[in-house]
Residue, then its C-alpha position, 0 to 999 in steps of 0.5 A: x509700344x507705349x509711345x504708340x499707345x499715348x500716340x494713338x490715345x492723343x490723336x484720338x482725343x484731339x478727334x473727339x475735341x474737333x468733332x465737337x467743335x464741327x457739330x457746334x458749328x452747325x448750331x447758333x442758338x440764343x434768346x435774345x427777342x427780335x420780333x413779335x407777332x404782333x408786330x405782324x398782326x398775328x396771334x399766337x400762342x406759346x406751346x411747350x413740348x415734351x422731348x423724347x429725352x424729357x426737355x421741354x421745348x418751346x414753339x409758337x402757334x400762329x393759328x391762320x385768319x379764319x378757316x383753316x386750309x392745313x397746318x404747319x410745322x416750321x422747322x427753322x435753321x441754326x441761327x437764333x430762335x422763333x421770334x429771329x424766323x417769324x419774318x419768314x412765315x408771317x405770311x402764313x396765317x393770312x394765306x389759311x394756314x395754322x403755323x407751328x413754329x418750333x424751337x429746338x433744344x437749347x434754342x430761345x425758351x427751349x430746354x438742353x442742348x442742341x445736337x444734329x441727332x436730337x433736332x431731328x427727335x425735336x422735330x419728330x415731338x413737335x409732328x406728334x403733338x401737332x396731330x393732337x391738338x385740338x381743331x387741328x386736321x391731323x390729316x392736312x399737315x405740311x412741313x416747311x424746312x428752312x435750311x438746318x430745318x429743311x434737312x432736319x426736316x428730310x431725316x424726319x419725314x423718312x421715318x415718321x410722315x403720317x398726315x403729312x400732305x407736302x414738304x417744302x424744302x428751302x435752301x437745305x445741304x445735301x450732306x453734314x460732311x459737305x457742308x462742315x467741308x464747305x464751311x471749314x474751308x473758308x478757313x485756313x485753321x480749320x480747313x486741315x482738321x476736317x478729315x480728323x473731325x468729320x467721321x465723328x458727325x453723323x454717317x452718309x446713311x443719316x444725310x438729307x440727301x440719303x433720307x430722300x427715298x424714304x420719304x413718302x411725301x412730295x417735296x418742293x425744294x426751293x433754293x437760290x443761286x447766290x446762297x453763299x451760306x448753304x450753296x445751290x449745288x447742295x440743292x441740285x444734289x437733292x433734286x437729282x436724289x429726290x423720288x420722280x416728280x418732286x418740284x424743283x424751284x430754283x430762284x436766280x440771285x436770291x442769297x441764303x434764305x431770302x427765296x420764300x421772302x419774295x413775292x413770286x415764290x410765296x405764290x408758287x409755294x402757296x399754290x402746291x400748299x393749297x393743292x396738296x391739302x386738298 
């Protein structure tokens, strides 16, 4: 009996380990300063948020080139910090945008450790405080959500949407046990250890693709073909999942996070941003 007990103690304890060690796959954080925005001509200021567990969180404001048509949230993926995601949405203020550029717990500037639970509470900080900020229409929001954001952003927006206009949605996965699945079994160690670690990340309630009914905004989800980080079925298991008349943007041979970076993909998700402020 006592085996039994150490036994189960033991295959318990190694769970808990692997669990830790698949959820920090998910987060590539760090400092280092890549880019500025005035390399791009852009202004900006820094803005730090209070989080719900009391860490202080750093983000960027980009305010847009005259008047501004809407704000934006820019809930960037797991790698790096703002200033590796600005390439991304440099383009924003000049189209008339104001953007927010958020750094999750434990990313660049930001305070703590980042966990799939707490982004999403990061997330949510940051939604707040844009509502409040001086000169912004509270009323004219977007979130833009880039693959770990673009989920993030999913569990977000159903349960806290309010001013929220449109939801762009880029190369994001459908579940965290597919795409920990997905991602381990490129790997012959740890492709054996994800059915003992995987009941430990989030359940199938807290998943992007089930957040998709509670979700009261539209959505254009945007993903390429040749995403070998986050493949596209996950985005074709979002569309299917997504309430009728969401967009679906599917960009043949664009790799992971390289849709918004081309020209005819910027004017279509501009289009809907312009349109859903409006």
């Amino acid at each position: 009996m006592l085996k039994l007990v150490v036994a189960i103690a033991l295959v318990a304890l190694v769970a808990l380990l692997l669990a830790g060690c698949v959820e920090r796959m998910f987060f590539y954080p760090d400092s280092v300063q890549y880019s500025r925005p005035e390399q791009y001509a852009l202004a900006h200021e820094d803005v730090f948020i209070a989080a719900a567990d009391g860490s202080r969180l750093h983000g960027w404001w980009l305010p847009a080139r005259g008047t501004a048509l809407g704000s934006v949230l820019h809930l960037h993926g797991n790698a790096a910090n703002v200033s590796g995601h600005l390439p991304l949405v440099a383009w924003l203020p000049g189209a008339g945008f104001n953007v927010l550029m958020l750094d999750y717990r434990g990313f660049g500037r930001s305070q703590g450790r980042p966990t799939l639970d707490g982004v999403v509470d990061d997330a949510a900080a940051a939604l707040r405080y844009l509502r409040t900020r001086p000169g912004v229409d509270g009323e004219r929001l977007i979130v833009l959500g880039q693959s770990l954001g673009g989920a993030t952003a999913l569990r977000l927006l159903a349960r806290d949407a309010a001013g929220v206009r449109l939801a762009v949605i880029e190369a994001a996965f459908a579940s965290y046990r597919g795409i920990a699945r997905d991602a381990a079994m490129q790997s012959v160690v740890l492709a054996p250890l994800v059915p003992v670690a995987a009941p430990a990340l989030p359940p199938a309630k807290d998943d992007p693709v089930s957040a998709l009914p509670a979700v009261p905004v539209p959505l254009l989800l945007v993903h390429g073909t040749d995403d070998e980080v986050i493949p596209f079925r996950h985005g074709e298991q979002l569309a299917a999942a997504a309430p009728p008349g969401t967009a679906f943007i599917r960009v043949d041979g664009a790799r992971h996070m390289e849709s918004l970076t081309r020209a005819d993909v910027q004017r279509r998700v501009l289009e809907a941003m312009v349109a859903a402020v409006r």
